[in-house]
C-alpha positions as CSV (number, residue, x, y, z in Angstrom):
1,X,27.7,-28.4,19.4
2,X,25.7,-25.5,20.9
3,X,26.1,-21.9,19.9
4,X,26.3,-18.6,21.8
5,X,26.0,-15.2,20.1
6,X,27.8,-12.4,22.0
7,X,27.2,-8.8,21.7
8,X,27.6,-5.3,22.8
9,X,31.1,-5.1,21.9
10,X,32.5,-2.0,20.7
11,X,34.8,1.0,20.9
12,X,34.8,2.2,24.4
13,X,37.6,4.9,26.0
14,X,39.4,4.2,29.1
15,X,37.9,4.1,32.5
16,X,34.5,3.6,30.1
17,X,32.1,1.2,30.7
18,X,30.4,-1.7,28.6
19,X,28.1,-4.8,28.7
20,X,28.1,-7.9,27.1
21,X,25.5,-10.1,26.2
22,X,25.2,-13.6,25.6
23,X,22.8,-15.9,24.5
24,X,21.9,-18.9,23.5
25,X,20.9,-20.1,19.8
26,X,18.0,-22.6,20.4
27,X,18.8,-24.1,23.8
28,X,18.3,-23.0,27.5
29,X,21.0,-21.4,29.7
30,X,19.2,-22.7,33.2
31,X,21.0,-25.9,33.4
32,X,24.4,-24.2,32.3
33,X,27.3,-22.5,33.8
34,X,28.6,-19.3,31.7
35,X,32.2,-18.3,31.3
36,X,33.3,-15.5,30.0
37,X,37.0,-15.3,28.0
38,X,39.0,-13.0,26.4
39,X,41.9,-13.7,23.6
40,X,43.9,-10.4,23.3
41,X,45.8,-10.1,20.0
42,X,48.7,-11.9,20.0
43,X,48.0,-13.8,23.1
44,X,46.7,-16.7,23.9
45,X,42.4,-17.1,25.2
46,X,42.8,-16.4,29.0
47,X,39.7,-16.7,31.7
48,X,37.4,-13.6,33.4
49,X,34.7,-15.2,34.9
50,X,32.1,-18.0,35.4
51,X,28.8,-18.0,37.2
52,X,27.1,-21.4,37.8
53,X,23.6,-22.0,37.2
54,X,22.4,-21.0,40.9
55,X,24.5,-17.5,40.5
56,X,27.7,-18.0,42.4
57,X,31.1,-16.2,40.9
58,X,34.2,-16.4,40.5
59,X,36.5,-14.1,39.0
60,X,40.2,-13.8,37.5
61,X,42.4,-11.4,39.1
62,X,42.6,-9.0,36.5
63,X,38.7,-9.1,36.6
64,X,38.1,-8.7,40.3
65,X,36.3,-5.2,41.4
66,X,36.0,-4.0,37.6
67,X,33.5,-6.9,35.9
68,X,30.7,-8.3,37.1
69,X,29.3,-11.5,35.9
70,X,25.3,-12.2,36.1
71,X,22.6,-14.1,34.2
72,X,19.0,-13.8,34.2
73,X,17.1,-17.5,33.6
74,X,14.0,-15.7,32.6
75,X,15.2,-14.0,30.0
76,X,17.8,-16.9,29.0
77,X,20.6,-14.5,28.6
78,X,24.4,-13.8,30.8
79,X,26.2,-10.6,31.2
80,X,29.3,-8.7,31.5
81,X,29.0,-5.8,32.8
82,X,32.8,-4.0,32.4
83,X,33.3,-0.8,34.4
84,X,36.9,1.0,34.5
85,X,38.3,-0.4,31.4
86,X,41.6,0.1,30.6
87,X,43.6,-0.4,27.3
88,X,44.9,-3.7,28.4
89,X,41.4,-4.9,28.4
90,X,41.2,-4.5,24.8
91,X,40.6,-8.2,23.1
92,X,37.6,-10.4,21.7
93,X,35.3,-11.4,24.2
94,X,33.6,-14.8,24.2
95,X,31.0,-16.3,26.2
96,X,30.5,-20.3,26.9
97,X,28.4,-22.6,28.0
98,X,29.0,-26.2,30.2
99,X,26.1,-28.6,31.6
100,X,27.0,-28.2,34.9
101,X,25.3,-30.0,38.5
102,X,23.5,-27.6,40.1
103,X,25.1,-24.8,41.6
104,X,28.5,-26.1,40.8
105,X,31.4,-23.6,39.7
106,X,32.4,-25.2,36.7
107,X,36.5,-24.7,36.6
108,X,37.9,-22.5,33.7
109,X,39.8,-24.9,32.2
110,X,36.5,-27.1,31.6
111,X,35.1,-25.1,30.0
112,X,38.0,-24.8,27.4
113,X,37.8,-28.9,27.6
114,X,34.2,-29.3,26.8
115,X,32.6,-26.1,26.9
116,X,30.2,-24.4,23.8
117,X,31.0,-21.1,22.3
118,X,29.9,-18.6,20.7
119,X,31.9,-16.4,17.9
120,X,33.2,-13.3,20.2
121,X,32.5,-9.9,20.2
122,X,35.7,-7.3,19.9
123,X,35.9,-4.3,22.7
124,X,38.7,-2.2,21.7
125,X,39.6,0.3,24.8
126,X,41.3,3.2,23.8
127,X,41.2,7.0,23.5
């Protein structure tokens, strides 16, 4: 099983703005679509967004116009990037990774099938 280590987490107020980091621990990300998750407490793990390995998005609704997904292959390393948070976005963040065909948009739910984790990071939103 691979590992991911996500960070930049943190105590942000509302209508703040955070990144998170991903990366990998010992493999490369360039044959690998990302998703990025969020388990709020009390709730169960729902999807924000994935980017395949060629850099095409897709995003959950509460995600659209506020996140922004990216990844840089050079640097073997994915991204949140979180503007306008809200309370509501409080949860623990996770990144993971799927062997993917190129440039395919790997479906949320595969990577909950048969996707690689990492540990989460926790962004608390809140004044």
């Amino acid at each position: 099983q691979l590992q991911l280590v996500e960070s930049g987490g943190g105590l942000v107020q509302p209508g703040g703005s955070l990144r998170l980091s991903c990366a990998p621990a010992g493999f490369s990300l360039g044959y690998y679509a990302i998703g990025w998750f969020r388990q709020a407490p009390g709730k169960e793990r729902e999807a924000v967004s994935v980017i395949s390995n060629t850099g095409r998005t897709n995003y959950a609704d509460s995600a659209k116009g506020r996140f922004t997904i990216s990844r840089d292959n050079a640097k073997n390393m994915a991204y949140l990037q979180m503007d306008s948070r809200q309370p509501e976005d409080t949860a623990v963040y996770y990144c993971s990774a799927l062997l993917s065909p190129l440039g395919n948009l790997k479906r949320y739910s595969d990577f909950e099938k048969s996707g690689s984790w990492g540990q989460g990071t926790q962004v608390t939103v809140s004044s």
